[in-house]
C-alpha positions in Angstrom: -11.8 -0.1 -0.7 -15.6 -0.1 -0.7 -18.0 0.2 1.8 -21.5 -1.3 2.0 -24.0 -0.8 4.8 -27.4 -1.6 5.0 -28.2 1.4 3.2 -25.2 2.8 2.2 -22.2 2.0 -0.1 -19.4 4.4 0.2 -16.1 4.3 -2.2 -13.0 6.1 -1.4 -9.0 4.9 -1.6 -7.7 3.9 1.3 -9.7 3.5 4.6 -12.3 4.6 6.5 -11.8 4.5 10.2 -15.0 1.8 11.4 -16.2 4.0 14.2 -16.6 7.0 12.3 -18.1 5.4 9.3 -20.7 3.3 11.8 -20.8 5.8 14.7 -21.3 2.7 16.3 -25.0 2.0 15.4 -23.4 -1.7 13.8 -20.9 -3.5 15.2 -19.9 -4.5 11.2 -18.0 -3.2 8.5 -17.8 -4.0 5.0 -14.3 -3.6 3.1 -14.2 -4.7 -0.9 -11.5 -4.8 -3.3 -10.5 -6.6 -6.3 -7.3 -7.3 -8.0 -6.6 -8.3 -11.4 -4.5 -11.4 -11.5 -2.1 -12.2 -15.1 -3.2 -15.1 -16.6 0.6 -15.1 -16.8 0.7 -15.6 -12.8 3.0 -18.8 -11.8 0.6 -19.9 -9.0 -2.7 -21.1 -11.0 0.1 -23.5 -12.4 1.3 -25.0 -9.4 2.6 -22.3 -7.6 2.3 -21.7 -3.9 -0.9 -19.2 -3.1 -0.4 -15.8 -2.2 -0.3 -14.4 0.9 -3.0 -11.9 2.2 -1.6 -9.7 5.0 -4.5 -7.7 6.7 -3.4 -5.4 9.5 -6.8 -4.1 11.6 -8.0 -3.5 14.9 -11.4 -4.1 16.9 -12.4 -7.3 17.7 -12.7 -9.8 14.7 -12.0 -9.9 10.6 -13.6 -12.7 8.6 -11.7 -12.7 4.9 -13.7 -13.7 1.8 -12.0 -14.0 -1.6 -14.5 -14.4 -4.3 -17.3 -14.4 -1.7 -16.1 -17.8 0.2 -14.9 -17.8 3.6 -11.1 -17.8 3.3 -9.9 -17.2 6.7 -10.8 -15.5 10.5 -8.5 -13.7 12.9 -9.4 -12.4 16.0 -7.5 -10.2 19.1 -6.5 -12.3 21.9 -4.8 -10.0 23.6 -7.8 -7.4 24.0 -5.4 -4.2 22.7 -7.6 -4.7 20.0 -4.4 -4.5 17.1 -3.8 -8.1 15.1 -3.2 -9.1 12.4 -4.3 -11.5 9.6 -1.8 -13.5 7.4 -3.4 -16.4 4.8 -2.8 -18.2 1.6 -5.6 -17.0 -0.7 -7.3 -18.5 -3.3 -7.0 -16.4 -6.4 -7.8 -17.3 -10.0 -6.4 -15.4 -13.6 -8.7 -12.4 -13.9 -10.5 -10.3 -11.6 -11.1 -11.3 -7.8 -13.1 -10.1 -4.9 -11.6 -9.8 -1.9 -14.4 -8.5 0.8 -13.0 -7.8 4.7 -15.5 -8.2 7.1 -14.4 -5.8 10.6 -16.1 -7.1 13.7 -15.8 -4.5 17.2 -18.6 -5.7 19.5 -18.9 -4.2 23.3 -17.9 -1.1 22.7 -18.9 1.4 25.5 -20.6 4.2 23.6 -19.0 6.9 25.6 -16.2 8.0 28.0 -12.6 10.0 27.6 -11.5 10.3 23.8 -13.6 7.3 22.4 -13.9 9.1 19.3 -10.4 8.7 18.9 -10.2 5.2 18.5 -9.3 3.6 15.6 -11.3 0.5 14.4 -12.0 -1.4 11.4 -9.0 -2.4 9.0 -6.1 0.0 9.3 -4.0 -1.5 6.6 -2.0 -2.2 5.1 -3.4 -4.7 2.7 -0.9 -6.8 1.1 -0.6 -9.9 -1.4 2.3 -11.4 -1.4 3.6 -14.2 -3.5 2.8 -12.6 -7.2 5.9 -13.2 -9.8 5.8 -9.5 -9.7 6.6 -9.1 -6.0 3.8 -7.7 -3.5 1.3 -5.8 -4.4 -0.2 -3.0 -1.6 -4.1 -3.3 -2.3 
């Protein structure tokens, strides 16, 4: 997953924790992949879409695939854990799929904040392929 601020683009495997990447001067993060879809893929043909499984924490995730809006989640139960599950709209080749983590309101101090988690946690998952799921 990528990272891209402002300023700043970061690249790394896996995940940055939000807070610690931000240090809380945004209340948004950036997360980009791609995956490379067969042309051999059953789903362009009629299939059923994957499914994108997002596990994050904060506040809000908006998910784009190929730059259009695909799908938001959000926590309702304020423990700030959820998670998002979608079909996604993926074409033979290579697509985008850009996370957009949303923690708003956070107090910028008190007893172990820098502890906290935030941002997507993974995993990231597509399920559906004729190969099985794939752990992005």
């Amino acid at each position: 997953m990528g990272w891209g601020g402002r300023y700043q683009h970061v690249s790394v495997i896996g995940f940055l924790d939000q807070l610690n990447i931000t240090r809380d001067s945004s209340d948004y993060l950036w997360y980009t992949t791609s995956v490379d879809i067969s042309p051999s893929e059953s789903f362009p043909r009629g299939g059923k879409h994957p499914i994108l499984t997002v596990q994050s924490a904060g506040n809000a995730m908006h998910v784009f695939i190929n730059d259009q809006l695909s799908g938001s989640t959000y926590d309702v139960l304020q423990d700030q854990r959820f998670t998002f599950t979608g079909d996604v709209n993926l074409h033979a080749g290579v697509n985008k799929i850009s996370l957009l983590s949303v923690a708003v309101g956070l107090p910028n101090n008190g007893p172990h904040f820098e502890t906290w988690n935030l941002g997507v946690l993974g995993p990231v998952v597509l399920q559906g392929l004729d190969q099985g799921s794939r752990d992005l």
